[in-house]
N, C-alpha and C positions, 0 to 999 in steps of 0.2 A: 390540385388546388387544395389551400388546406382549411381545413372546417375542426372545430370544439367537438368533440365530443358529447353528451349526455350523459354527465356519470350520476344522475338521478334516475335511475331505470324503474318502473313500477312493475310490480310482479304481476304473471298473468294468471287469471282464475285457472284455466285448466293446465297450461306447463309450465307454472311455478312450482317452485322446489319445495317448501313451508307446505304448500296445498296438499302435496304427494307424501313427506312423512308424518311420523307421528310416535309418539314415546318419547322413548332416551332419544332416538334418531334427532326428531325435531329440537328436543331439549340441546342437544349439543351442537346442532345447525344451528341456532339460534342465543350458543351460548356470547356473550359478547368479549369474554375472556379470551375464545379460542383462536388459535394462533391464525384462521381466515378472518375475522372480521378485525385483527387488531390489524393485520397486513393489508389490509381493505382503510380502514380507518385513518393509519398510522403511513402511510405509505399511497398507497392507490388512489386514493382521494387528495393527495396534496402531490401530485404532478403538476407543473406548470406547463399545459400542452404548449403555450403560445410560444417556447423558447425554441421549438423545434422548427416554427413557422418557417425560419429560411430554408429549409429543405424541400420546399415545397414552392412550386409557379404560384403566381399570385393571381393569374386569369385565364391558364390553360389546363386540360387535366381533369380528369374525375375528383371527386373528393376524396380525401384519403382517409385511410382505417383509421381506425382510435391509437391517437398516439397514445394514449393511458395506461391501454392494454399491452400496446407491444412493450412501452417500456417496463412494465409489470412484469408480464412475461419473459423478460430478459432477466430482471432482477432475481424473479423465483426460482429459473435456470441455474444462476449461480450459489444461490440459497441453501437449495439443496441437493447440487450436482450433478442434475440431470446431463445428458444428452439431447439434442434435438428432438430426438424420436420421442423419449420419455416423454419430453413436456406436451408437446402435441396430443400425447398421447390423455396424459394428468388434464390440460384445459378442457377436452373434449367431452372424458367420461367424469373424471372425479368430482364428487358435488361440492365437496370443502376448496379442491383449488379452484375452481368455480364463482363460488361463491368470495373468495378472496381477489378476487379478480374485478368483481361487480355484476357477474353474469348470474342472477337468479332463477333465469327460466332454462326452462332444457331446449327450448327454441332458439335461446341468445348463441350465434355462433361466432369464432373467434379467427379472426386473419388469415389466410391461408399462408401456407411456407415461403412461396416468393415474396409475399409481402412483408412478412417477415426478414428474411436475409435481404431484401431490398432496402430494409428500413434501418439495418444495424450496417450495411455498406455503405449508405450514405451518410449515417453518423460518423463514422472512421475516416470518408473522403473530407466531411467539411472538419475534421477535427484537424488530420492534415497540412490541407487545406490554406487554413483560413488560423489556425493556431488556436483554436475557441474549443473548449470542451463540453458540448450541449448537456452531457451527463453531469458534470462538475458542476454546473449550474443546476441542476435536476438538485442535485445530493444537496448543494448548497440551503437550497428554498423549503425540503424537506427535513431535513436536522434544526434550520432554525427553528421552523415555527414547532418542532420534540422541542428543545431547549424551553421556547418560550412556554409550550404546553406545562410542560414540569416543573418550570425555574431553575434550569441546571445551571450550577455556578461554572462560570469559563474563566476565573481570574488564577486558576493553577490548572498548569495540564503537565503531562508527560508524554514522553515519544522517546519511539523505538524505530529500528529496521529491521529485513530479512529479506534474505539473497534468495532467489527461486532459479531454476531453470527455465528457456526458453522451451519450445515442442520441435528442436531440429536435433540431427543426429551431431556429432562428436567429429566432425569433418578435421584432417589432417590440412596442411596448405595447401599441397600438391592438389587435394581433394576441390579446396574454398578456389582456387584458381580455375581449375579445368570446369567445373559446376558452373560458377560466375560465366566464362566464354561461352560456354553452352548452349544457355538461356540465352543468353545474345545473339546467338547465332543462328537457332531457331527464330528468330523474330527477322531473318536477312531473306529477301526474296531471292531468287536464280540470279535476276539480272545483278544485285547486288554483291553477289558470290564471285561474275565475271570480274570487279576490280579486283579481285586478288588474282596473282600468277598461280600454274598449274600443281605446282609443288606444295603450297599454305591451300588451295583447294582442296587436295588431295589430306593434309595434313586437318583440316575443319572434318574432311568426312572421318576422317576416324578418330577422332577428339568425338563427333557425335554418337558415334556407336560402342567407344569406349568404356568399360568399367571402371572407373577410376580408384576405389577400392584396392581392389586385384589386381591395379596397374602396381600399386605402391606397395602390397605386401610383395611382392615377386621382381617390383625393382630393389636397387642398392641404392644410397643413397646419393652416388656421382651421378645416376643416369636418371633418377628423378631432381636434380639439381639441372641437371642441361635436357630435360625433355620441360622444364619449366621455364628455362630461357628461349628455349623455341615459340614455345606459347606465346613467351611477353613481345618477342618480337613482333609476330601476328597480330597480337592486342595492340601493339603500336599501331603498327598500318592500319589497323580497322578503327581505331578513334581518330585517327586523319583524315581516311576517307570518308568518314559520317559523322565531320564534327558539325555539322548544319544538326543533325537529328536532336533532340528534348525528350528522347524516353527515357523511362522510370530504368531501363533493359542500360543502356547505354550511359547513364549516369553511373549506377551500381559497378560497370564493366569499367566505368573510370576511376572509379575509387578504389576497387582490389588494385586496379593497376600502380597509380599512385599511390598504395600502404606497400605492398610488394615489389616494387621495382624504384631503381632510381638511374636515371640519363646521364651520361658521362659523355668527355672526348668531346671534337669538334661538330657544331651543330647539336649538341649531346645527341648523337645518333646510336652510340651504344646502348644496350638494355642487360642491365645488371641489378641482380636480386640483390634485394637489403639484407641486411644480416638480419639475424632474428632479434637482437639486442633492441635494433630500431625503427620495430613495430611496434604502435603503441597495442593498449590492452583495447583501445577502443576500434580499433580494426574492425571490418568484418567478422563474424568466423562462421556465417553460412548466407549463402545467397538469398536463403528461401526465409530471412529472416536478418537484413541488416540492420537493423537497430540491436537489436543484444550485443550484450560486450563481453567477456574473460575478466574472471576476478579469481584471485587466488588469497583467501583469507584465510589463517592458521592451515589445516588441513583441507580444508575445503574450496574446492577449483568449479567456480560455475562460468557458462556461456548461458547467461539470460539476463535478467532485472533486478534492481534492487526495490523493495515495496518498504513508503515509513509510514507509520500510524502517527497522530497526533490524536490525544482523548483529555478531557477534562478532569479532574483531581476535586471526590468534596466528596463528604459523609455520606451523603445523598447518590441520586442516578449523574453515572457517569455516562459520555459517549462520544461516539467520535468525530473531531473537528475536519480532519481532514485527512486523506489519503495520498499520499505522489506515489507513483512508479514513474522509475528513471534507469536509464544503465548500469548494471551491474559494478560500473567502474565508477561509480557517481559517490562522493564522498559525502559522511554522514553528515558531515558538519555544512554540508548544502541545503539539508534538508529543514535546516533552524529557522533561518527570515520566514520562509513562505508558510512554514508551519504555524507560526507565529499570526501571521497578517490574517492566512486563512481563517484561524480560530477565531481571532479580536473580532471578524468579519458575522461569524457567524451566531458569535454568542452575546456578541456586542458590548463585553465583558473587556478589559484592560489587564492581561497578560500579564501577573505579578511573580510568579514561582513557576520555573521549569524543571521536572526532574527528569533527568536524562545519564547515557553514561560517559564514561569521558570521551568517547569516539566525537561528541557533539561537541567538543570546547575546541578553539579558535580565538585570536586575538579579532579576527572579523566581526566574531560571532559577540565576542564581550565587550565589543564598542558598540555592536547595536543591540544589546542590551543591558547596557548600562542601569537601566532603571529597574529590571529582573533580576531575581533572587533565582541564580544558577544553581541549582542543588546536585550536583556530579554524586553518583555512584560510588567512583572509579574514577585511575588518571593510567591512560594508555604510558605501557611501558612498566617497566620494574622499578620499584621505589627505591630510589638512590641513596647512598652512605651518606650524603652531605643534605642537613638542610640549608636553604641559603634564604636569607631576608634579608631585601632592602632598607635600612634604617637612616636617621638623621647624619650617621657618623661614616656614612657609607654602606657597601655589601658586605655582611657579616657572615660568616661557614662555619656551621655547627656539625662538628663528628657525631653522628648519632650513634657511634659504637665507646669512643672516649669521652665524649661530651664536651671536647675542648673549643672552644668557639673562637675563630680567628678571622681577623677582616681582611678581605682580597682586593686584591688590586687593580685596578684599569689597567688593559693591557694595549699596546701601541697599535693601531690600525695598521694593516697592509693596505697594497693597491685595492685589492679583493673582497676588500673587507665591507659589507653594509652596514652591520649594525655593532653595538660595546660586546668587548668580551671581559672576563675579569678572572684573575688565576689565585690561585696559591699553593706555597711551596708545600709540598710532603714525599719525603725521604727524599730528596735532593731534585723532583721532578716536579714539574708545574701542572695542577689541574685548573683545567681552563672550564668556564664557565658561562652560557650564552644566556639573550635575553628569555629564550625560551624556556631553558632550565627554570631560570629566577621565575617564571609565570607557573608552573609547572611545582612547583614547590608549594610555592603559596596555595595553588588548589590543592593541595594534599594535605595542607594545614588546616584548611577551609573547612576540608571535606572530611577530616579527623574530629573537628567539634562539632558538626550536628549530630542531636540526636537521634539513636539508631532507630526510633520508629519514622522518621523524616525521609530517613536513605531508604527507608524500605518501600516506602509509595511509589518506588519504580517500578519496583516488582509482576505489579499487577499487570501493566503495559506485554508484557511476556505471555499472557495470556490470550491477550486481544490480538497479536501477532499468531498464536495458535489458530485462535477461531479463522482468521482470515487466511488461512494456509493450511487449514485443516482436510480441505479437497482436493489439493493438488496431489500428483501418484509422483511418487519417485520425488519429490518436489520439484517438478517440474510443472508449467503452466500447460494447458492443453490449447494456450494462441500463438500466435505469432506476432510482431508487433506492437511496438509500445503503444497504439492506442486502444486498443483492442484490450492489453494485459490492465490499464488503466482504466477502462471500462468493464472490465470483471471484477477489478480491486474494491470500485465504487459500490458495486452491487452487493459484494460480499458484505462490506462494511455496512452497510444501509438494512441488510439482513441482522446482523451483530447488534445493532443498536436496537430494533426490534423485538428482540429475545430480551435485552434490559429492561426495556420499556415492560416488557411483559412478566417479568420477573417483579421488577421493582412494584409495580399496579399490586400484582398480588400479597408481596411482605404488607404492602402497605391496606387492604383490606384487610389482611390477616391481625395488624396489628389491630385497625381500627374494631373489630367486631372483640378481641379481647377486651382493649379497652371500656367496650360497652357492657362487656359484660362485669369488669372490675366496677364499673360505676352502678349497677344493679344492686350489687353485694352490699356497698358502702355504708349504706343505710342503716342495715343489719349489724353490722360490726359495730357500729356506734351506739345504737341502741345495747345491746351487751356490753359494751362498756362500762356505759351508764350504772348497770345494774350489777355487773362486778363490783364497780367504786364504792355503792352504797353499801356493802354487807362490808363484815372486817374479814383480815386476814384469811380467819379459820373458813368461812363459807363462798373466799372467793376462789380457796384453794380448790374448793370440791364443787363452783360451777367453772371454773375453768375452761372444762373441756366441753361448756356449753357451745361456744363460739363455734369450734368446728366441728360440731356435730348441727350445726344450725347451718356451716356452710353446707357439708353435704348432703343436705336434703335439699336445701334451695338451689344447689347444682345438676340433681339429679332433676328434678322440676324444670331446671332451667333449658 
């Protein structure tokens, strides 16, 4: 049953924490700068328990823990890279993460571990689920009301990506196949084993006890090609036999099936491996983990996620709008619309200036924003010999090595053909020229006249991508599952913003008490003036140095 919490806890005379220190101790318990009461303040206190409510009976059931806490203590976990144990360990004894928490007394005790892993399993089922991200709603309710706190302007943001690794191992197919049947197979009772004949029984028990590893360094590659077709034949029979079943086990076991095999012949009753060609990248590539996908970007080959930041662009505090984790194989230029909506959403600000690189440009992307000022980096690809601009008189092609400018021609559509192409003659061979090109051009025109402190406001974005990937080892994630790697992403970033928040507070005391002190002095200075003016030349020369020998006393005083 789910119940509010009390995040107004009053301390208690004998085991509050304030009563027991005293000094620096107390002074810095009590500092309201320090990184526990802004994470108290700024965070812990702007949970919205009530969004969690559907996780909970609504008339059966104990009352459950503080949602406040646990999702606190999720967030802190990723913050600063604990482990499980760690944190347990930090809620229990540490008086600052305690205290950040909203547990002031030494009395106040915090969830126990099932309740915990009970409360972050049921977040990932109904995310699932139900398609709702109880976190994304959290991050959401908490960045506005930082936005609104501060006044951060949302009308320019920039965004980036970064490829991470899943937490599964480097599995081979032969590997992703035999694995996948495995699992499946363990979830088959005895009597379920009797539909198979004695020979695929025989052939399940040693699939079970096999190392599949050891199978493939020690096979060649014809006898791990036809000990793979034996496999798929069995996967056939056994999704016939249990195609009534709706497990998570038997779905998974259907989808290796259909990415690696395809039916032929009458009845298509043969089972023949796809070539490799015509498997996509979004395959499986471990059972203990199908949602990650295979990306092979310049040198770099990951099986896991792709994470995009979106943050806001202003002289002032920046932070971030929005977070996605998506499949490794999920292109940049997907991550624009939602990045967009999220932010307008949250800053309630109208999206005028996006700086990004050119991975994020799309004809999709620049019909729907039309009304945004695209500020590109960069145009993917290598800057080509010809500029080409559409003009009144036609497509005109400028040699950017001769500078000879010549207009091309519309060239005659094939069958094949969907959209204009346009050529011209050089050295007796035609270069043909698509609409992409022509789009492709003009951002590099585009992107050649702004100013180079404009292009460089991307830059910062690279950073924010550190902070938010700064704990993962190997870069790899330490989950499994995109809701789970998206429920870490949130937290991290939710931490990031934080530290700005905490940064920024401080420049800006720092400023304000200079300030107070420049306007002490003022007075001083005027008054010497005054009496410089009245003497002439010869005697203003020699109080001159009145002035700052008047500041440094009254600084030393000060």
């Amino acid at each position: 049953m789910f119940k509010k919490s009390d995040k107004n806890i009053q301390g208690d005379l004998f085991s509050g924490i304030p009563s027991i220190l005293g000094g620096n101790s107390l002074k810095q318990y009590n500092d309201n700068n320090g990184w526990h009461n802004q994470f108290h303040k700024q965070i812990a206190s702007r949970i919205d328990e009530s969004v969690f409510k559907v996780l909970y009976s609504e008339k059966m059931g104990a009352p459950n823990a503080s949602v406040s806490l646990l999702v606190s203590m999720m967030i802190m976990k990723e913050a600063f890279g604990w482990s499980d144990l760690q944190l347990f360990e930090r809620c229990r004894f540490d008086l600052l993460t305690r205290s950040a928490l909203g547990l002031y007394n030494l009395s106040d005790e915090i969830p126990t571990e099932s309740t915990y892993y009970l409360f972050r399993k049921r977040v990932n089922q109904y995310n699932r689920e139900y398609k709702e991200d109880l976190f994304q709603k959290t991050f959401e309710t908490i960045t506005h009301e930082q936005i609104k706190e501060f006044n951060v302007d949302g009308k320019s943001i920039r965004m980036d990506s970064k490829l991470f690794g899943s937490n599964i191992a480097w599995y081979s197919r032969y590997e992703i196949i035999q694995k996948t049947f495995a699992i499946f197979c363990k979830t088959l009772s005895r009597k379920d084993l009797l539909l198979f004949n004695e020979d695929d029984r025989l052939e399940i028990e040693h699939l079970l006890k096999e190392e599949p590893l050891k199978t493939v360094y020690h096979s060649t590659k014809e006898d791990l090609r036809n000990k793979m077709i034996t496999i798929g034949l069995i996967v056939r029979k056994a999704l016939l036999s249990f195609k009534k079943r709706n497990s998570e086990e038997y779905k998974l076991l259907q989808r290796v099936f259909n990415e690696q095999y395809k039916l032929e012949g009458k009845k298509q009753k043969n089972v023949l491996l796809r070539p490799k060609e015509e498997i996509s990248a979004d395959s499986v590539q471990s059972p203990h983990d199908p949602d990650s996908s295979f990306r092979h970007k310049g040198d770099q080959k990951i099986k896991g996620y792709s994470a995009n930041v979106t943050e806001t662009v202003s002289d002032g505090l920046n932070l971030i709008t929005n977070v996605k984790v998506d499949k490794a194989n999920t292109s940049d230029t997907d991550f624009v619309i939602p990045g967009i909506i999220s932010s307008q959403q949250i800053t309630k600000d109208t999206v005028e200036k996006i700086y990004a690189d050119g991975a994020y440009q799309t004809p999709r992307n620049d019909f729907f924003c039309h009304y945004i000022d695209m500020i590109f980096t960069g145009i993917q690809g290598a800057a080509s010999r010809y500029d080409i601009e559409m003009t009144d008189k036609g497509l005109m092609v400028t040699n950017t090595k001769t500078g000879k400018r010549i207009p091309a021609v519309l060239a005659r559509k094939n069958k094949n053909s969907q959209e204009d192409r346009w050529f011209i003659w050089n050295e007796k061979k035609r270069i043909y020229f698509s609409s992409k090109a022509i789009r492709s051009s003009a951002k590099r025109r585009t992107m050649m006249q702004r100013p180079i402190e404009e292009l460089h406001k991307r830059n910062n974005v690279e950073a924010t991508i550190f902070n938010l990937c700064c704990k993962l080892r190997n870069g790899k994630s330490k989950y499994r599952g995109l809701e789970k790697n998206q429920t870490w992403a949130i937290c991290r970033c939710l931490w990031v913003n934080l530290v700005r928040i905490m940064h920024f507070s401080e420049q800006t005391c720092q400023r304000t008490v200079q300030e107070a002190k420049n306007a002490a002095f003022l007075p001083y200075f005027w008054i010497i003036s005054v009496l410089n003016g009245a003497y002439n030349r010869k005697m203003s020369r020699q109080l001159s140095i009145l002035p700052m020998l008047f500041f440094i006393i009254n600084l030393i005083k000060f």
